[in-house]
C-alpha atoms as one frame of an Amber mdcrd trajectory, in Angstrom:
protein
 -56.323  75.079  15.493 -54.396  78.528  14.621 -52.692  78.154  17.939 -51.342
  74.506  17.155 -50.287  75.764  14.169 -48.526  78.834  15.187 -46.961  76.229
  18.152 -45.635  73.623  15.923 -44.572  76.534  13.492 -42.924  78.161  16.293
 -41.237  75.124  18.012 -38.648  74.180  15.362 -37.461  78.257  15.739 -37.434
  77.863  20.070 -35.869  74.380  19.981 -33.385  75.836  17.916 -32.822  78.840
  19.898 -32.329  77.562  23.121 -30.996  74.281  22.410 -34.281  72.722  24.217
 -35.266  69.123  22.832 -38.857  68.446  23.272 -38.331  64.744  22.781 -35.496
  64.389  24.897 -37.665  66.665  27.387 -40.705  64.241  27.860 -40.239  61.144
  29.943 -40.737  57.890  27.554 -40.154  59.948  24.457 -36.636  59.949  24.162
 -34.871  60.348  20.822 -31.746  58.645  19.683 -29.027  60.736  20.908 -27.792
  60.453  17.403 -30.632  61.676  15.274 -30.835  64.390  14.193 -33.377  67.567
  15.805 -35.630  67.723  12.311 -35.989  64.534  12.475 -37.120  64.042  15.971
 -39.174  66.745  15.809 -40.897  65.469  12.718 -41.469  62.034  14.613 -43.246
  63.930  17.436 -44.737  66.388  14.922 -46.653  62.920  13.617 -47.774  62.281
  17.338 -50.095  65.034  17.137 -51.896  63.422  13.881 -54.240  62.056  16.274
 -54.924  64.835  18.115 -55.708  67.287  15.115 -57.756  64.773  12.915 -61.326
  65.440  14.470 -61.619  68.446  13.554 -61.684  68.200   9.877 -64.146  65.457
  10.255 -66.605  67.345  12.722 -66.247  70.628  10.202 -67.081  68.420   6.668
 -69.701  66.758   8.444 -71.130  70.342   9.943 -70.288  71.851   6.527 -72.217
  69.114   4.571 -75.329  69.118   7.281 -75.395  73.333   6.884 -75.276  73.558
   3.389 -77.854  70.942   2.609 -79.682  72.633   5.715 -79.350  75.986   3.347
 -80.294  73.624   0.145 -83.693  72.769   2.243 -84.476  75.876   3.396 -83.375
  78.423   0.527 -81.807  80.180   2.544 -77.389  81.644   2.379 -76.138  81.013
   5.672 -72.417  81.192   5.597 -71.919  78.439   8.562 -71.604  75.907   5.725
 -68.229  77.687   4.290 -67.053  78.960   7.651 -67.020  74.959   8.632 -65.257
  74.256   5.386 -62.378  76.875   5.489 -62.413  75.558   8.988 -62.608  72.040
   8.047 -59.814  72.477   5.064 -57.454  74.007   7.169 -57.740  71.085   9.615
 -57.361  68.555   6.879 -54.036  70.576   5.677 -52.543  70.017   8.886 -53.962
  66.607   9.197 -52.912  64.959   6.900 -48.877  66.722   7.102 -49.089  65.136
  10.312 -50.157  61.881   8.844 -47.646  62.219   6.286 -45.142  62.755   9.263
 -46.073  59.562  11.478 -46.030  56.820   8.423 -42.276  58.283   7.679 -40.961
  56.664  10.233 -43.802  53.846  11.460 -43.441  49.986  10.040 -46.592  48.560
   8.479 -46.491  44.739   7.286 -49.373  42.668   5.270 -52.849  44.157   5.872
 -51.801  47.093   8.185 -49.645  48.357   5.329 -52.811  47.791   2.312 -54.432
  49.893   4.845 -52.193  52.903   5.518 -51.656  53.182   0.987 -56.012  53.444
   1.348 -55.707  56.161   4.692 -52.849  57.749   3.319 -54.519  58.690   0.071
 -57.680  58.978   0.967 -56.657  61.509   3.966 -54.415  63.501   1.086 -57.306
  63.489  -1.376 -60.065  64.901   1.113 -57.328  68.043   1.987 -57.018  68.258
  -1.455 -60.175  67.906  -2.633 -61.085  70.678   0.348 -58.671  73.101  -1.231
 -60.279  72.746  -4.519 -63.854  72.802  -3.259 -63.213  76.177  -1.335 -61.271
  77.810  -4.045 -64.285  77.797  -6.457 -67.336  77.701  -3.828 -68.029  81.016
  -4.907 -68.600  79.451  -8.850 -70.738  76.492  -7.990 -74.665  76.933  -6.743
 -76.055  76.149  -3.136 -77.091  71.957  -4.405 -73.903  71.569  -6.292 -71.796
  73.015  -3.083 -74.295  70.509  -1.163 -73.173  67.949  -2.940 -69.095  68.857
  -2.893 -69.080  68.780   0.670 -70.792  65.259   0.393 -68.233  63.735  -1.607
 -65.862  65.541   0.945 -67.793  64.221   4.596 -67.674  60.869   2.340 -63.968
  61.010   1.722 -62.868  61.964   5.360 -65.061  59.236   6.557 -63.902  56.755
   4.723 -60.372  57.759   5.149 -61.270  57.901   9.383 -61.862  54.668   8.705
 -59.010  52.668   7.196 -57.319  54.913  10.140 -59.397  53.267  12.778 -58.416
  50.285  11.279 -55.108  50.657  11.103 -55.030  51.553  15.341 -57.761  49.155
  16.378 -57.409  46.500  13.380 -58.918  45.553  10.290 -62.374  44.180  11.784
 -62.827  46.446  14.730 -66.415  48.121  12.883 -68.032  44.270  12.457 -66.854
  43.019  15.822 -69.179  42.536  18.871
């Protein structure tokens, strides 16, 4: 995850440097010769929104499973808050990405009720993280346990009015 970071952090400087368009670069991914490089490179940027958004999902869950694991057993294992810092970081980058593929993507009737609900949802759980991490240290083991609940609930339910969005509204109740 550092690594993606540091690339897509990175590739706005080399692009820039060397004149080299990523988009242009890739067969089938061709920008409009007359948009601007930001702006292609935000489109791609988006692109890797589904690549990145596992991980915050695996980490809450793991985060939520450890801590109650910690709540059950008495003991203070840290896993629980490494998967969190893990798991907010992820959900940072996430959700910029997310931000970054609805700029430019064209949602009509029920696809576009359902990116408002993944949108926000998806921008509440890396905010939510944020706030959860920053005062971990205040709250107790069950009340942590129960902050990364709300949190594995809020990336779930945000995973899936995204599902929805890519596979369509009923894909969960169809056979």
């Amino acid at each position: 995850m550092v690594f993606l970071a540091l690339g897509l952090a990175g590739l706005p400087t080399v692009a820039l440097a060397t004149n080299f368009d990523p988009i242009l670069a890739m067969p089938g991914h061709g920008g409009e010769e007359g948009d601007p490089l930001w702006y292609r490179l935000l489109k791609y940027g988006g692109k890797l929104h589904v690549l990145v958004i596992h991980f915050p999902i695996a980490f809450f869950l793991g985060a939520c499973a450890a801590q109650w694991w910690n709540v059950w057993k008495g003991s203070g294992n840290q896993a629980a808050v490494a998967m969190l810092s893990l798991g907010t970081a992820g959900a940072v980058v996430a959700a910029s990405l997310g931000w970054a593929m609805a700029y430019d993507s064209a949602y009509f009737g029920d696809s576009e009720d359902l990116l408002f609900w993944h949108r926000w949802l998806g921008t509440s759980t890396a905010a939510s993280s944020l706030v959860v991490l920053a005062i971990r240290k205040k709250l107790g083991r069950i009340s942590l346990a129960w902050a990364l609940m709300v949190l594995a609930l809020l990336v779930g339910a945000a995973g899936h009015f995204g599902g929805s969005l890519v596979r369509g509204a009923d894909y969960l109740l169809k056979f």
